[in-house]
N, CA, C and O of each residue as an XYZ file, in Angstrom:
576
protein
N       1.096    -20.060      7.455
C       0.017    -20.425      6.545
C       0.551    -20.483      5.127
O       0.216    -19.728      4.215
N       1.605    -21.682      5.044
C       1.979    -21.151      3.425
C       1.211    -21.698      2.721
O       1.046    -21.223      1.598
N       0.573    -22.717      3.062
C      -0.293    -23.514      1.502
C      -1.096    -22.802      1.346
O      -1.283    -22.008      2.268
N      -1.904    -22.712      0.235
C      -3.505    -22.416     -0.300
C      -3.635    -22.617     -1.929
O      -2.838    -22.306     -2.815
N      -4.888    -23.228     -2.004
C      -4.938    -24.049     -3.314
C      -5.239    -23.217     -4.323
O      -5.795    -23.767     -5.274
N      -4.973    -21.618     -4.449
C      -4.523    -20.788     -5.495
C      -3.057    -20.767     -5.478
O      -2.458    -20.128     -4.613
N      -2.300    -21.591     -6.607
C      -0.795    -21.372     -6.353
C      -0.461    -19.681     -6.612
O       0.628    -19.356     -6.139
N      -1.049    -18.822     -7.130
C      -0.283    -17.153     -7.045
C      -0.605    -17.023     -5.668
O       0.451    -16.952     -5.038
N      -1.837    -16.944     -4.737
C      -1.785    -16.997     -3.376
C      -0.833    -17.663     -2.752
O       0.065    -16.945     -2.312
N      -0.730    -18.779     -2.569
C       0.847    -19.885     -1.724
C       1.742    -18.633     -2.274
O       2.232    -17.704     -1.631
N       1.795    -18.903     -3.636
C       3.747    -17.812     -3.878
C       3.852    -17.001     -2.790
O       4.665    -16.847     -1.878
N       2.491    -16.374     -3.232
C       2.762    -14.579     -2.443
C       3.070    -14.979     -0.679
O       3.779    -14.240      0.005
N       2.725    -15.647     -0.379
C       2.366    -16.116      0.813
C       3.835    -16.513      1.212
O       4.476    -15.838      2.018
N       4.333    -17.638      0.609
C       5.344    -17.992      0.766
C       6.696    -17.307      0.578
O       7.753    -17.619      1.126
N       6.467    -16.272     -0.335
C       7.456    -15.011     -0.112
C       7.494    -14.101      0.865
O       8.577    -13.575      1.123
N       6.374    -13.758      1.562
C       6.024    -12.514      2.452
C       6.780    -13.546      3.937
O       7.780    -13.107      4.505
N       6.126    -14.892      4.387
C       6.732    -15.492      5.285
C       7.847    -15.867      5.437
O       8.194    -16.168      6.579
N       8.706    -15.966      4.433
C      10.168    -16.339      4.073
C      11.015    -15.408      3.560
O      12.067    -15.627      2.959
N      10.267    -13.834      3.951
C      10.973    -12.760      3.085
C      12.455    -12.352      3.932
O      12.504    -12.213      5.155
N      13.387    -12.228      3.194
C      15.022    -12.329      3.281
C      15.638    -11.018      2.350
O      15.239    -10.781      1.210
N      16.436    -10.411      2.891
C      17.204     -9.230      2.212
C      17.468     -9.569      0.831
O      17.465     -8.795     -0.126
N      17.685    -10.756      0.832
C      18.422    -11.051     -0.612
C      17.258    -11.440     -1.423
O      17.515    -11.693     -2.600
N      16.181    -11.530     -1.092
C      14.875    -12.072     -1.648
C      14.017    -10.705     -2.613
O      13.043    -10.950     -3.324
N      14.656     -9.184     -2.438
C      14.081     -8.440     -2.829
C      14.528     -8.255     -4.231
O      13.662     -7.801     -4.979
N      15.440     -8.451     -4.642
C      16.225     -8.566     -5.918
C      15.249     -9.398     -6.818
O      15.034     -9.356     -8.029
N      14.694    -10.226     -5.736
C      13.819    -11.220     -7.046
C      12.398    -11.018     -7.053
O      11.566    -11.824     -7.470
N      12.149     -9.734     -6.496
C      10.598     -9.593     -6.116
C       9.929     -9.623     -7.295
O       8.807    -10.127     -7.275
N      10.565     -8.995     -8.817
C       9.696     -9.315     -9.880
C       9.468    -10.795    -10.433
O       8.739    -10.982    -11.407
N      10.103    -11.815     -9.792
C       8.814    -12.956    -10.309
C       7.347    -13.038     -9.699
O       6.542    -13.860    -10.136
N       7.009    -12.099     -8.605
C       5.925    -12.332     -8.069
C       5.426    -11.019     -8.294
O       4.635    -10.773     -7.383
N       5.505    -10.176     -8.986
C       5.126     -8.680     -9.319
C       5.351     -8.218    -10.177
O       6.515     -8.484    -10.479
N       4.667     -7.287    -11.202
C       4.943     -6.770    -12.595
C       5.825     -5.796    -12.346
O       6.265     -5.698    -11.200
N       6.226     -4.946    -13.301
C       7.203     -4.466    -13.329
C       6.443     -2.882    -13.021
O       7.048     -1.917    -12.554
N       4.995     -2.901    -13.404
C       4.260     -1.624    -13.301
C       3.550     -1.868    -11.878
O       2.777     -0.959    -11.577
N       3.634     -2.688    -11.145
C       2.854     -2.955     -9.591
C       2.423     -1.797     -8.854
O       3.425     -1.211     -8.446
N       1.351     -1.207     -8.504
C       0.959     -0.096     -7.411
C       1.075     -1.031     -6.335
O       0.673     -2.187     -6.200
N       1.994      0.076     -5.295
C       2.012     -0.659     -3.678
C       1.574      0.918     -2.882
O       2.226      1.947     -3.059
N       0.425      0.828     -2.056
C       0.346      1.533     -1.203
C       0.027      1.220      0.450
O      -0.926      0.495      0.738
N       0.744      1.717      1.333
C       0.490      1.529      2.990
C       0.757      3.204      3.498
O       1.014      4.332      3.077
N       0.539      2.570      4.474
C       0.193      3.992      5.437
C       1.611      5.231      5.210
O       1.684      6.444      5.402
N       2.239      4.566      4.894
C       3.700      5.402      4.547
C       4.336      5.370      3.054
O       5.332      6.076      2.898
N       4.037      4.896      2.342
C       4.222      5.013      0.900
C       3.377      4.947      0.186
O       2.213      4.914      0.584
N       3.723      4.904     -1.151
C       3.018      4.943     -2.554
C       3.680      4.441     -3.447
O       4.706      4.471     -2.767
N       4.095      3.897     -4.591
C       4.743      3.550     -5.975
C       3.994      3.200     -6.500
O       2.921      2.794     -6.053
N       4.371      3.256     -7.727
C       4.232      2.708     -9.111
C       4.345      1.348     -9.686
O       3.532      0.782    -10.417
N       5.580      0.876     -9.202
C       6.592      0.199     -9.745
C       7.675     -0.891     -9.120
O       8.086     -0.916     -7.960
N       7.951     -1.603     -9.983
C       8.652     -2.783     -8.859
C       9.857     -2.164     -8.304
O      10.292     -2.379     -7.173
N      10.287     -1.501     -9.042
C      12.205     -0.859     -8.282
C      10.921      0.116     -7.192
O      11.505     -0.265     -6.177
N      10.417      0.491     -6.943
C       9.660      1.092     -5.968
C       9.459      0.623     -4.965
O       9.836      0.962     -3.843
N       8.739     -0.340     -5.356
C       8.125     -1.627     -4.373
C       9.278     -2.713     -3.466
O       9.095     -3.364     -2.437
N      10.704     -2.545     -4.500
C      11.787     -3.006     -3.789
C      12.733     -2.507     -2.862
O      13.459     -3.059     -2.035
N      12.462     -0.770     -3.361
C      13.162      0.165     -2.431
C      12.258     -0.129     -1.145
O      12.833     -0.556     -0.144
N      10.961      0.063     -1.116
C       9.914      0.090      0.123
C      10.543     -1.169      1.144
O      10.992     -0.864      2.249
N      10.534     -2.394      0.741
C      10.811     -3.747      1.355
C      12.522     -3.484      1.808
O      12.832     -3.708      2.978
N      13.410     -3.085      0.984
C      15.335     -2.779      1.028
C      15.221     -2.047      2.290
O      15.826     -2.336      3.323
N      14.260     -0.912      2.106
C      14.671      0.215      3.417
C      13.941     -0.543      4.861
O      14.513     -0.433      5.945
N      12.794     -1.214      4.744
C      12.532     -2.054      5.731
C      13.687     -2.907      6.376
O      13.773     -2.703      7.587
N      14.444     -3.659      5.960
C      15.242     -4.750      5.956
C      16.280     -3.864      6.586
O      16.881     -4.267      7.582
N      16.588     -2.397      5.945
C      17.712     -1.560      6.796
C      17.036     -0.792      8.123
O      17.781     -0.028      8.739
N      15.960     -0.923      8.489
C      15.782     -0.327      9.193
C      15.201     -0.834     10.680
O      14.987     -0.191     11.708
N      14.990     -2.640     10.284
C      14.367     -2.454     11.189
C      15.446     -4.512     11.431
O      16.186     -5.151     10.683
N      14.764     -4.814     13.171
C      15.795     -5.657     13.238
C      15.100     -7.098     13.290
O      14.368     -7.264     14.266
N      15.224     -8.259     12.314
C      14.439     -9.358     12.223
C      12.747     -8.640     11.862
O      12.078     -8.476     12.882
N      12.272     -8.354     10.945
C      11.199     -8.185     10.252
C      10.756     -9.453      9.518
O      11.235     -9.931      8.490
N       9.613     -9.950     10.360
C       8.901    -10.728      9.478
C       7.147    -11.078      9.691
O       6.448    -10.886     10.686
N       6.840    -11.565      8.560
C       5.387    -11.438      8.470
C       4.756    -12.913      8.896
O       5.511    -13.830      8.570
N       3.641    -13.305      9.498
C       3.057    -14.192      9.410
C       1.177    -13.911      8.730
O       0.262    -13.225      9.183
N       1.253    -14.681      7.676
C       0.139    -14.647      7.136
C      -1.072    -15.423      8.417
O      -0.806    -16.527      8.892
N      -2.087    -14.814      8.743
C      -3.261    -15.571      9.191
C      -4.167    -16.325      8.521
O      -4.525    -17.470      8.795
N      -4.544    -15.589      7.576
C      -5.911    -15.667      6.800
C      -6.183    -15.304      5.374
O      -6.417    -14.106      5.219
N      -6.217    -16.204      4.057
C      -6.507    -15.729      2.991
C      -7.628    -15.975      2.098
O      -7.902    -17.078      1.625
N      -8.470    -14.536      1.823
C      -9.598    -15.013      0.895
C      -9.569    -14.733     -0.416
O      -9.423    -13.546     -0.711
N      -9.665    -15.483     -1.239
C      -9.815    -15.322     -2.828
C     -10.976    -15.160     -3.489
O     -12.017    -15.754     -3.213
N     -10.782    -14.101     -4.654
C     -11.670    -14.737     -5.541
C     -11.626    -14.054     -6.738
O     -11.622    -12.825     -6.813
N     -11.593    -14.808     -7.673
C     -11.006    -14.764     -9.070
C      -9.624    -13.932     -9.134
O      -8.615    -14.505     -8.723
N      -9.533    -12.785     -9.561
C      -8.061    -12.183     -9.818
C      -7.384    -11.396     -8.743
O      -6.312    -10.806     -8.882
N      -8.315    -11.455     -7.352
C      -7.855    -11.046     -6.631
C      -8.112    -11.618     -5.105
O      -9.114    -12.220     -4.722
N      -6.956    -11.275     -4.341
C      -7.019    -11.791     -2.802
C      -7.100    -10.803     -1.738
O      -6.766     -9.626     -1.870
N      -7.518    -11.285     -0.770
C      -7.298    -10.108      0.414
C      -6.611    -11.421      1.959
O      -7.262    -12.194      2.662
N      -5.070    -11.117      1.933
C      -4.870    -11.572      3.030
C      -4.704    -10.731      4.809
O      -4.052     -9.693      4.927
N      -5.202    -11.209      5.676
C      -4.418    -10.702      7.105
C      -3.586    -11.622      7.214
O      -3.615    -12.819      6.929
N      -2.213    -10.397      8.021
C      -1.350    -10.783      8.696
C      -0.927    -10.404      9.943
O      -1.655     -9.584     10.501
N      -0.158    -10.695     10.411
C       1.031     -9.834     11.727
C       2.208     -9.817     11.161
O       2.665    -10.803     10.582
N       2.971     -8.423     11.294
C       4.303     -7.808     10.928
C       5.098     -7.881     12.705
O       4.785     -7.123     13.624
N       6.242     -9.102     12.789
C       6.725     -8.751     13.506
C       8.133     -8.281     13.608
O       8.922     -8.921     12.913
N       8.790     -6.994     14.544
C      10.231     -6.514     14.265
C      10.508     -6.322     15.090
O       9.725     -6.640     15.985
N      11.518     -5.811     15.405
C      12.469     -5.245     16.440
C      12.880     -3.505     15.858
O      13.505     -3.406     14.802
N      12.524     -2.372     16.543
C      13.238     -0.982     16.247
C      14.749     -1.320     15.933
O      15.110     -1.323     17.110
N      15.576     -1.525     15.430
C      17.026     -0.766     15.162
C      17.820     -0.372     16.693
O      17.744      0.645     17.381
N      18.579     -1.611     16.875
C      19.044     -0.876     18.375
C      18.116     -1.551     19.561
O      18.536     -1.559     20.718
N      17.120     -1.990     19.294
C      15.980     -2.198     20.520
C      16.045     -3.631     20.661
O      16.486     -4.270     19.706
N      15.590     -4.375     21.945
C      15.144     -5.066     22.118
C      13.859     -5.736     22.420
O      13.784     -6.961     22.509
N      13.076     -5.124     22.542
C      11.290     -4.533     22.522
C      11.105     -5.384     21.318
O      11.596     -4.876     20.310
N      10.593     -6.417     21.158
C       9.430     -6.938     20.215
C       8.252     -6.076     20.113
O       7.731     -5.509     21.073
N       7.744     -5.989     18.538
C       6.498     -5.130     18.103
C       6.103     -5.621     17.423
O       6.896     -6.301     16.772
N       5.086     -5.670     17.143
C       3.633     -6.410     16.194
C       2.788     -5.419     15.826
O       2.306     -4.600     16.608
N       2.524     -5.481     14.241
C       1.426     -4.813     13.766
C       0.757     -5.524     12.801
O       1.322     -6.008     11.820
N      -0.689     -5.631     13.080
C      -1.750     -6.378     12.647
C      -2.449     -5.875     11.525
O      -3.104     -4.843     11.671
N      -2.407     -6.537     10.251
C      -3.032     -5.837      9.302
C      -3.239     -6.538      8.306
O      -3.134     -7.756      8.453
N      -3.619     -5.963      6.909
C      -3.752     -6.623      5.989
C      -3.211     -5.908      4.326
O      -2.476     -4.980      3.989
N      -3.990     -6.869      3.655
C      -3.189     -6.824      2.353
C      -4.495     -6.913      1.167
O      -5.028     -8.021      1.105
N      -4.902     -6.113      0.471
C      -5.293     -6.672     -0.824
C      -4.558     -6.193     -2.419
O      -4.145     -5.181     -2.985
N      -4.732     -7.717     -2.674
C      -3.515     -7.975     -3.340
C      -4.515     -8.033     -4.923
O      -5.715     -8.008     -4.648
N      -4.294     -8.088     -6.162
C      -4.721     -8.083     -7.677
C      -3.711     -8.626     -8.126
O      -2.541     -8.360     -7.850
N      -4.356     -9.890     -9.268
C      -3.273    -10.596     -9.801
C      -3.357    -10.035    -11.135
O      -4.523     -9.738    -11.394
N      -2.525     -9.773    -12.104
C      -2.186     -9.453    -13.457
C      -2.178    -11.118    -14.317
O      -2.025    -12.258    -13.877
N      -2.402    -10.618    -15.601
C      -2.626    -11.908    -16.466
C      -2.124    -12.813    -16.143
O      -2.552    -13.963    -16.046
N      -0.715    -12.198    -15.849
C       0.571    -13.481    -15.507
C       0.346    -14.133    -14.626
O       0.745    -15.252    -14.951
N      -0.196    -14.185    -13.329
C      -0.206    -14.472    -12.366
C       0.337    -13.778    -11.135
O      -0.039    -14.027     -9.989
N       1.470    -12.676    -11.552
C       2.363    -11.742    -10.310
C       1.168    -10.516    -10.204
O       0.347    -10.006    -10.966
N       1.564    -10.378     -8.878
C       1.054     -8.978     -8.127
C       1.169     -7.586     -8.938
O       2.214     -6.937     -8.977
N      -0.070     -7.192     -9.603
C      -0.099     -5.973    -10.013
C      -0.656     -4.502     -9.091
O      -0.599     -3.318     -9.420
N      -1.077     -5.010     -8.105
C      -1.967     -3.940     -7.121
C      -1.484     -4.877     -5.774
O      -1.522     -6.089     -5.560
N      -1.013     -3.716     -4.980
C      -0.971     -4.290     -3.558
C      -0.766     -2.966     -2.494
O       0.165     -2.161     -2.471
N      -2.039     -3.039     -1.578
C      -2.568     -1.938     -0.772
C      -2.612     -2.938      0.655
O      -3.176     -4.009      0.876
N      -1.909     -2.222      1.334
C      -1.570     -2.616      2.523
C      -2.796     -1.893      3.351
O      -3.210     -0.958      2.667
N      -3.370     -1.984      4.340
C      -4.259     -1.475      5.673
C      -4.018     -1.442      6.938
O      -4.789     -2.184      7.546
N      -3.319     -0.929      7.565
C      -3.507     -0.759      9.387
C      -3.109      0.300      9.572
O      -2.527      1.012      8.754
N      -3.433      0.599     10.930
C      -3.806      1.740     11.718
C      -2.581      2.032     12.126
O      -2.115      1.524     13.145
N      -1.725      3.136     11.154
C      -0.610      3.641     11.984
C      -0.412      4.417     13.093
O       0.716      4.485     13.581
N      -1.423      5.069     13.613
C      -1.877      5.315     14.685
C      -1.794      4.285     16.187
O      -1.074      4.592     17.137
N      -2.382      3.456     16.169
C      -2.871      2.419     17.296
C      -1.449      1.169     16.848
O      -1.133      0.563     17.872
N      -0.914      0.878     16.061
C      -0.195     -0.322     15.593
C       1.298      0.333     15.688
O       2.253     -0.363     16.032
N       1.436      1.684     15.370
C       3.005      2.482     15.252
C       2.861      3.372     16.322
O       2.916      2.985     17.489
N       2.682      4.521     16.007
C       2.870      6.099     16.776
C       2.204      5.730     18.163
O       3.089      5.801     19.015
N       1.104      5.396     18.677
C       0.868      5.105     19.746
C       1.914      4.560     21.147
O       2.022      4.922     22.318
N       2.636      3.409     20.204
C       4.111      2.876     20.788
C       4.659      3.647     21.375
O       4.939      3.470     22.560
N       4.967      4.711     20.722
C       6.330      5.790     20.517
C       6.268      6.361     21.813
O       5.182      6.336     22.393
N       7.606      7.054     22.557
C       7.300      7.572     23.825
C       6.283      8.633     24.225
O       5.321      8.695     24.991
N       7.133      9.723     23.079
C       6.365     11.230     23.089
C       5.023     11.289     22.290
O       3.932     11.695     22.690
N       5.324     10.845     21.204
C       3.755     10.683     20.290
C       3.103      9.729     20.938
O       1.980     10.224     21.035
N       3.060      8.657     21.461
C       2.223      7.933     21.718
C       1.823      8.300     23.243
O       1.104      7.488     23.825
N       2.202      9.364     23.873
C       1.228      9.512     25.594
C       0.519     10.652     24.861
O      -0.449     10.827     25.601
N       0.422     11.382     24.038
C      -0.171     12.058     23.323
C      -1.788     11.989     22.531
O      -2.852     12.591     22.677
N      -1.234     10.815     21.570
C      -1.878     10.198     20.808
C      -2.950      9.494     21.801
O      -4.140      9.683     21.549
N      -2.633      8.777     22.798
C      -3.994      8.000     23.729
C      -4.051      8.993     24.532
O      -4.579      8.522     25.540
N      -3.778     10.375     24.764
C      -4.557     11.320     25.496
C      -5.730     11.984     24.953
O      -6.550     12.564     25.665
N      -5.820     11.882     23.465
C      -6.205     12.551     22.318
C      -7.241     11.351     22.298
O      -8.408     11.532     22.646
N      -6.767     10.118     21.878
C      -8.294      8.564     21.932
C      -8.882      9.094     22.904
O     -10.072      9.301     22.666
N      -8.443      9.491     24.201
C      -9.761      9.011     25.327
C     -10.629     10.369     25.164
O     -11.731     10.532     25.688
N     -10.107     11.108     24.532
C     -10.814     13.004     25.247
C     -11.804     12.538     23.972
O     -12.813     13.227     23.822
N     -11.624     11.592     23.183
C     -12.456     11.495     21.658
C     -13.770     10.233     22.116
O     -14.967     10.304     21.837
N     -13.008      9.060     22.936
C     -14.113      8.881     23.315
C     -15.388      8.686     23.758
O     -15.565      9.622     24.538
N     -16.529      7.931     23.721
C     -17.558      8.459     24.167
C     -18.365      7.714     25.812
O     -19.387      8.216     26.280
């Protein structure tokens, strides 16, 4: 989904789908230098933050990439869904996690706020061998 007729939406869009190791070095044309990024596993401030978050991804995990679904705008800010797909480090197991993004544009047009959403629970740890026969032993005794 790279087009959309907010060009700061397309950018962002078109960076997240085309995102490349060497692409993090340049993350501040699309982000201030003061950017809040939060997801289920981090927090920052800041773009060297926000670049460490994406660097350690890229080391950690094998072919990571995003496909945007769906983006809604309006005025200075967006909220897109996507799918994150990777490979564990070592694995051959394809994994997908479904989620989203709302994103705040700064005067400039780059990403000043960006809060990631999904269920690390049901999308990560669930996966996992030991945590996850756990974790859905724990869903069902909860359900009703």
């Amino acid at each position: 989904m790279s087009s959309h007729s907010d060009p700061r939406v397309a950018a962002v869009i078109t960076l997240f789908e085309h995102l490349q190791p060497s692409d993090v070095a340049q993350m501040g044309q699309r982000y201030t230098e003061q950017a809040f990024f939060k997801d289920p596993f981090n927090e920052v401030r800041n773009l060297a933050g926000i670049q460490a978050i994406f660097a350690h991804m890229f080391e950690s995990l094998d072919a990571p990439r995003f496909v945007v679904l769906d983006a809604v705008t309006q005025q200075n800010q967006c909220f897109l869904t996507w799918d994150f797909h990777f490979k564990l480090k070592g694995q051959t197991q394809p994994r997908q996690i479904h989620g989203s993004s709302h994103l705040r544009f700064g005067v400039d047009g780059r990403v000043a706020y960006h809060r990631d959403y999904w269920d690390a629970a049901e999308e990560f740890y669930e996966k996992l061998p030991l945590v996850g026969g756990l974790l859905r032993l724990i869903k069902r005794r909860l359900k009703i």
